[in-house]
Short mmCIF file of the C-alpha atoms (twelve columns), coordinates in Angstrom:
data_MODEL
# 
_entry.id   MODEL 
# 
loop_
_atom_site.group_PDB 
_atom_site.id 
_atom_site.type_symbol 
_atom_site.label_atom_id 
_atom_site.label_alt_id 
_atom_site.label_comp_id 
_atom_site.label_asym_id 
_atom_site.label_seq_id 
_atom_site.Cartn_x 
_atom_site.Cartn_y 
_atom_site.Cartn_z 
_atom_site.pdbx_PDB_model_num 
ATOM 1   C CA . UNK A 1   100.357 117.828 78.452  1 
ATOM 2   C CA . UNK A 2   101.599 116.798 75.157  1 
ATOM 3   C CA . UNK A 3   104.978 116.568 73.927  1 
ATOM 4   C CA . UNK A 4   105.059 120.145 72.152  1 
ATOM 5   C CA . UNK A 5   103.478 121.723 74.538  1 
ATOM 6   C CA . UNK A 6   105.521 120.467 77.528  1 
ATOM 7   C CA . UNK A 7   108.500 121.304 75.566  1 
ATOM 8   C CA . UNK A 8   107.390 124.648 75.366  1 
ATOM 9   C CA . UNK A 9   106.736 125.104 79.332  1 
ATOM 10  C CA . UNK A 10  108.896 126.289 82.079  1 
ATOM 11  C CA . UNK A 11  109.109 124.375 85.045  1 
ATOM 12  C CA . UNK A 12  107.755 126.824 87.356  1 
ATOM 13  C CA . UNK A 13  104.687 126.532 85.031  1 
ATOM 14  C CA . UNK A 14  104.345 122.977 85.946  1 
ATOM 15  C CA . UNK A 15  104.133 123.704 89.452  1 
ATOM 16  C CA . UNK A 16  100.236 124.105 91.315  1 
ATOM 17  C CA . UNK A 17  101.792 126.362 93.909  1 
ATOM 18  C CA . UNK A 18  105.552 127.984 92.221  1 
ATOM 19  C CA . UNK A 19  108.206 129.508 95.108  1 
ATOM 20  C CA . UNK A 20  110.425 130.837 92.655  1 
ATOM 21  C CA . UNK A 21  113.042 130.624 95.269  1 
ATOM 22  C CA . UNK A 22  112.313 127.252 95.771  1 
ATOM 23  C CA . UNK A 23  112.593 126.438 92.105  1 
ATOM 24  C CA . UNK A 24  116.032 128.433 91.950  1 
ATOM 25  C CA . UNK A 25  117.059 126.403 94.995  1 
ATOM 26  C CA . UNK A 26  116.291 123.308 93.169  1 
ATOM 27  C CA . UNK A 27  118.254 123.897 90.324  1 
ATOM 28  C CA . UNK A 28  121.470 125.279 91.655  1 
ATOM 29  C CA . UNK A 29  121.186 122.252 93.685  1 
ATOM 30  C CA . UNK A 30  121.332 119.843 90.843  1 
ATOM 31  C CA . UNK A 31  123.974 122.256 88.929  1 
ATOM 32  C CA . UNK A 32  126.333 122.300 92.006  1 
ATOM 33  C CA . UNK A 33  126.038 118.463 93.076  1 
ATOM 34  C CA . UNK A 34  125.103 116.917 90.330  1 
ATOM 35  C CA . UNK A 35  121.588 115.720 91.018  1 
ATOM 36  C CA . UNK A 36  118.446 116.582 93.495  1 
ATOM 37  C CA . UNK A 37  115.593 114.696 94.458  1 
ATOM 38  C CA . UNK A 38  112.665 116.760 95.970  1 
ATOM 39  C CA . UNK A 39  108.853 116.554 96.539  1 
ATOM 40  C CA . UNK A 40  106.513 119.026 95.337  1 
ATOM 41  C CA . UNK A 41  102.737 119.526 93.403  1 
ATOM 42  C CA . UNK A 42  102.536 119.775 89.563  1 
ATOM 43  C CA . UNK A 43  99.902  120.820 87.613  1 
ATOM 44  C CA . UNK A 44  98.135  118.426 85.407  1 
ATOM 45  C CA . UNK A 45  96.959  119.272 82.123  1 
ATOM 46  C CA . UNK A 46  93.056  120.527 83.364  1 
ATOM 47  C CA . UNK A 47  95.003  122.487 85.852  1 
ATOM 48  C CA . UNK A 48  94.753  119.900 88.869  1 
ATOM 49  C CA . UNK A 49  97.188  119.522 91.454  1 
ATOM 50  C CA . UNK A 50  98.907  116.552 91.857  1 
ATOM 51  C CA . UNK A 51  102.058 115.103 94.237  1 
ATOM 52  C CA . UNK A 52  104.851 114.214 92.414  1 
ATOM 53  C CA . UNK A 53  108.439 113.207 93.297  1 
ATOM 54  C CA . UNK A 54  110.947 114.902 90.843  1 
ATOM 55  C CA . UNK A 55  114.378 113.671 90.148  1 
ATOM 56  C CA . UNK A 56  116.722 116.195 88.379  1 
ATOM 57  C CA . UNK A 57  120.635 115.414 86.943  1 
ATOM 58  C CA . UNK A 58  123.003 116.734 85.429  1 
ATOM 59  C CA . UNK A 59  123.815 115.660 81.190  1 
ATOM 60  C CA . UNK A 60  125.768 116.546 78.662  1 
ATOM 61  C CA . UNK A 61  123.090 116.997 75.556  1 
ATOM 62  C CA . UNK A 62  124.505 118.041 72.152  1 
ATOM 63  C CA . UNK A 63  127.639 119.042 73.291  1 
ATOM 64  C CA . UNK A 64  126.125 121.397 76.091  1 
ATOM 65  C CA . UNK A 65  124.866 121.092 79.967  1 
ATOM 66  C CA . UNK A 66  121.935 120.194 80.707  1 
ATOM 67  C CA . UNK A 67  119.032 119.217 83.279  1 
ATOM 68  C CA . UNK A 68  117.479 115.739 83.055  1 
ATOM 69  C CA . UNK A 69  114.569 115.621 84.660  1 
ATOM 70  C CA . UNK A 70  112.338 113.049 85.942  1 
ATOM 71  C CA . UNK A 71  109.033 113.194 87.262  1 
ATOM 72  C CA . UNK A 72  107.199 110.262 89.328  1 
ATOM 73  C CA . UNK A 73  102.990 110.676 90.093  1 
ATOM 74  C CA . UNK A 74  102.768 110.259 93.964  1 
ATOM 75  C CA . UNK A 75  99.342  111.602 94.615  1 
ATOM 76  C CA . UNK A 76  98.073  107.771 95.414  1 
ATOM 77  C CA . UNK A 77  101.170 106.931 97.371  1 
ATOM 78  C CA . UNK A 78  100.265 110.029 99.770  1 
ATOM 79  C CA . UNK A 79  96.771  109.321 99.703  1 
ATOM 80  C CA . UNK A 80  97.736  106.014 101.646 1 
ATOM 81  C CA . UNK A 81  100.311 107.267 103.708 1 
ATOM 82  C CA . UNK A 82  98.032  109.681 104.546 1 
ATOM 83  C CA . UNK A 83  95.199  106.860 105.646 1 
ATOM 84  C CA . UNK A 84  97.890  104.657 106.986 1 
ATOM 85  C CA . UNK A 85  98.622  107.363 109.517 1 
ATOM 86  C CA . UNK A 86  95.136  107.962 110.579 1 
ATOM 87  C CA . UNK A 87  94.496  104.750 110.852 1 
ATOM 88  C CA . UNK A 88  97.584  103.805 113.183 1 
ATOM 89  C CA . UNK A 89  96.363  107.137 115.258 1 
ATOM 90  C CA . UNK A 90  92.798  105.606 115.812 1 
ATOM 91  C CA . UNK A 91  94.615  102.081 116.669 1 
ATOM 92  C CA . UNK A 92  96.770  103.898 119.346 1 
ATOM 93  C CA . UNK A 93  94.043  106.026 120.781 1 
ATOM 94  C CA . UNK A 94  91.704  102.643 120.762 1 
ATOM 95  C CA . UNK A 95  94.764  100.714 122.526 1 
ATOM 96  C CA . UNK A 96  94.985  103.898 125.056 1 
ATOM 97  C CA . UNK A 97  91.463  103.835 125.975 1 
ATOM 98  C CA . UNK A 98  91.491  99.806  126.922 1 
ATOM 99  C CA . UNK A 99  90.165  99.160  130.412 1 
ATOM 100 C CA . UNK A 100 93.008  95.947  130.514 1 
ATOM 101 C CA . UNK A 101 96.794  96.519  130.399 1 
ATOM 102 C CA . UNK A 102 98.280  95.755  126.571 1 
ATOM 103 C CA . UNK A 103 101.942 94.818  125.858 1 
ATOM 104 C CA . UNK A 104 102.000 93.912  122.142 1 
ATOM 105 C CA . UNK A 105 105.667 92.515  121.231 1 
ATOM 106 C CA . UNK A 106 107.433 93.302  117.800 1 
ATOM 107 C CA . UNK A 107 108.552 89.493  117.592 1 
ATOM 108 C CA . UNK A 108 110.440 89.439  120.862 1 
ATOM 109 C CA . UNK A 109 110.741 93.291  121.639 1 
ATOM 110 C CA . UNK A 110 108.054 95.330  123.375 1 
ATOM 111 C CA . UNK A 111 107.446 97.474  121.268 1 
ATOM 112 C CA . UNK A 112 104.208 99.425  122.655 1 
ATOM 113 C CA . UNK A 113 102.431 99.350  126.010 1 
ATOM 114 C CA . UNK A 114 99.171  101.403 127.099 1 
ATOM 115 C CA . UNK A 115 98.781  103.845 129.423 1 
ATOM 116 C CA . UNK A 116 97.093  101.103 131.890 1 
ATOM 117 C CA . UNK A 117 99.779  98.854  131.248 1 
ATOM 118 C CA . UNK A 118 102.449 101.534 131.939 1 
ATOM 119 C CA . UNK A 119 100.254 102.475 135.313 1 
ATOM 120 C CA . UNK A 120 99.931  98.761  136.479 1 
ATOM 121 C CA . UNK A 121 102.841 96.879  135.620 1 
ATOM 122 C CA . UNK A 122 105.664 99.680  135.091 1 
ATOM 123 C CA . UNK A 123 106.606 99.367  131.662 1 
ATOM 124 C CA . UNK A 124 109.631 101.231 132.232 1 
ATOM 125 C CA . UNK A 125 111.104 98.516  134.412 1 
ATOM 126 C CA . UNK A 126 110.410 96.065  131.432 1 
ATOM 127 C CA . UNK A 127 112.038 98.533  128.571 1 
ATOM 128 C CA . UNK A 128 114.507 96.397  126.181 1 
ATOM 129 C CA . UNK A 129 113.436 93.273  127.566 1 
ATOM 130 C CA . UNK A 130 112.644 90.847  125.238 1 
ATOM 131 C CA . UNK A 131 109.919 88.839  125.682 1 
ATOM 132 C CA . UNK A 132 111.039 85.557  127.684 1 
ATOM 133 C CA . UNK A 133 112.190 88.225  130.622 1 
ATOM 134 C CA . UNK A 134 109.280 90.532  130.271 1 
ATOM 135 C CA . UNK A 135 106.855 87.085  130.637 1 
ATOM 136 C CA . UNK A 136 109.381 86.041  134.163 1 
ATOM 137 C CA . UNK A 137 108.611 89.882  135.413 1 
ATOM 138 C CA . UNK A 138 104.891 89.698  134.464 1 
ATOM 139 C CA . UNK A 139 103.706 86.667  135.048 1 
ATOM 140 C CA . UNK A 140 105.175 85.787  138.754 1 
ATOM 141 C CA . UNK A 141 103.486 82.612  138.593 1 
ATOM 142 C CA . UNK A 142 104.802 79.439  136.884 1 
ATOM 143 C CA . UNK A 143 101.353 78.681  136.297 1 
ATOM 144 C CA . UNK A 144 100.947 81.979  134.674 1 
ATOM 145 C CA . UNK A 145 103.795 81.965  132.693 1 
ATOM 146 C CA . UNK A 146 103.376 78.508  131.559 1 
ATOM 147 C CA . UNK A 147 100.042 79.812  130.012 1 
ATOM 148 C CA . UNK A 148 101.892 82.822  128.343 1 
ATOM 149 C CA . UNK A 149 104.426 81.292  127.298 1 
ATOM 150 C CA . UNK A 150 101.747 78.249  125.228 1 
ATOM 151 C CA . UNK A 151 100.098 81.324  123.805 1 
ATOM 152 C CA . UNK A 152 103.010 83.049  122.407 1 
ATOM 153 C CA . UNK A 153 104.012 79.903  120.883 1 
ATOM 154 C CA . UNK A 154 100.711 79.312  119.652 1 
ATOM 155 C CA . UNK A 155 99.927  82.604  117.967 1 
ATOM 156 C CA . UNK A 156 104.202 82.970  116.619 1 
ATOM 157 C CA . UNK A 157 102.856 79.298  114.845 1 
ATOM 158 C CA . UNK A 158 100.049 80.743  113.419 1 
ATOM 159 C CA . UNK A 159 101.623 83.858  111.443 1 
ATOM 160 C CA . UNK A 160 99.510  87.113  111.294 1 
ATOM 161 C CA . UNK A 161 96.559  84.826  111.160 1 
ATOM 162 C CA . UNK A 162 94.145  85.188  114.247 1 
ATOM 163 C CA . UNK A 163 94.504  82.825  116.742 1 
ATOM 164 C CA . UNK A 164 91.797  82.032  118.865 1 
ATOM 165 C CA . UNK A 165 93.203  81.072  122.927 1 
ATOM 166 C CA . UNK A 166 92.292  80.811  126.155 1 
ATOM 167 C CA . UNK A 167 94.381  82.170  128.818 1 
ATOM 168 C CA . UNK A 168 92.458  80.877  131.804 1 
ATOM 169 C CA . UNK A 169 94.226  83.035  134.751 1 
ATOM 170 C CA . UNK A 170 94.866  81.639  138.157 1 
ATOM 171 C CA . UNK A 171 93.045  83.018  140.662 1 
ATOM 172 C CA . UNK A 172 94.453  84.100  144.292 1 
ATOM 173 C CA . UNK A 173 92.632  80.761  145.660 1 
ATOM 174 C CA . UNK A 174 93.955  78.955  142.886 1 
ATOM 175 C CA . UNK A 175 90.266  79.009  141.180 1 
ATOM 176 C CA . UNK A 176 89.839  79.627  137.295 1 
# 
């Protein structure tokens, strides 16, 4: 909108779906603390909703209170918060449905396990552990361990770039 005309609106005008209780609830807010901070979706100038974040305090202008408000575009924010969730669901449901157990470590916490993990190894014996312990309860084996242990080293070197290793297991007979 311009400057006149925004001048000339109300704020529950502004607003794609106005609750004037929610408006009134707003304001006394701001009036009785001294500031708000709320989420809600303005109308754009064609009439289009949008997500915006709206920051209201209290002034002195000429003499007089008043309401200072400002107003922050969050539509794109959402928008990605909104993917970034979906995505992380798929991840989870993908980690879920692997036919090998899956401990993935939040630099030395576990931090999530999958269902086959949890039914195989009993994650909730391993729960706080960081990840030296967890690798002496999971990996009985020195040999095992040893492996585990060059891995983790490997891939904390290498950052959040992919690391390609083998972790050749022991067999029972000793056999890779």
């Amino acid at each position: 909108h311009d400057d006149e005309r925004l001048s000339q609106m109300r704020i529950r005008e502004h607003e794609a779906a106005p609750t004037p209780l929610d408006t009134i609830r707003h304001i006394a807010r701001a009036v009785a603390v001294g500031h708000e901070e709320f989420e809600t979706r303005y109308k754009v100038r064609d009439g289009a909703p949008i997500d915006v974040q709206v920051v209201v305090h209290t002034v002195e202008f000429a003499g007089r209170p008043a309401l200072y408000w400002m107003i922050r575009d969050i539509t794109e924010r959402k928008r990605a918060v909104g993917e970034l969730r979906a995505s992380e669901a798929l991840m989870r449901a993908l980690v879920e449905r692997l036919p090998l157990p899956l401990a993935v470590f939040d630099g030395e916490r576990l931090a999530l396990t999958n269902a086959r993990y949890q039914s195989e190894l009993d994650a909730r014996l391993h729960a706080g552990l960081d990840r030296p312990a967890w690798s002496a309860i999971a990996c009985a084996e020195s040999v095992a361990r040893e492996r585990l242990d060059a891995a983790w080293d490997a891939l904390a070197g290498q950052g959040p770039a992919h690391a390609q290793l083998e972790l050749g297991m022991p067999h029972v007979d000793g056999a890779r």
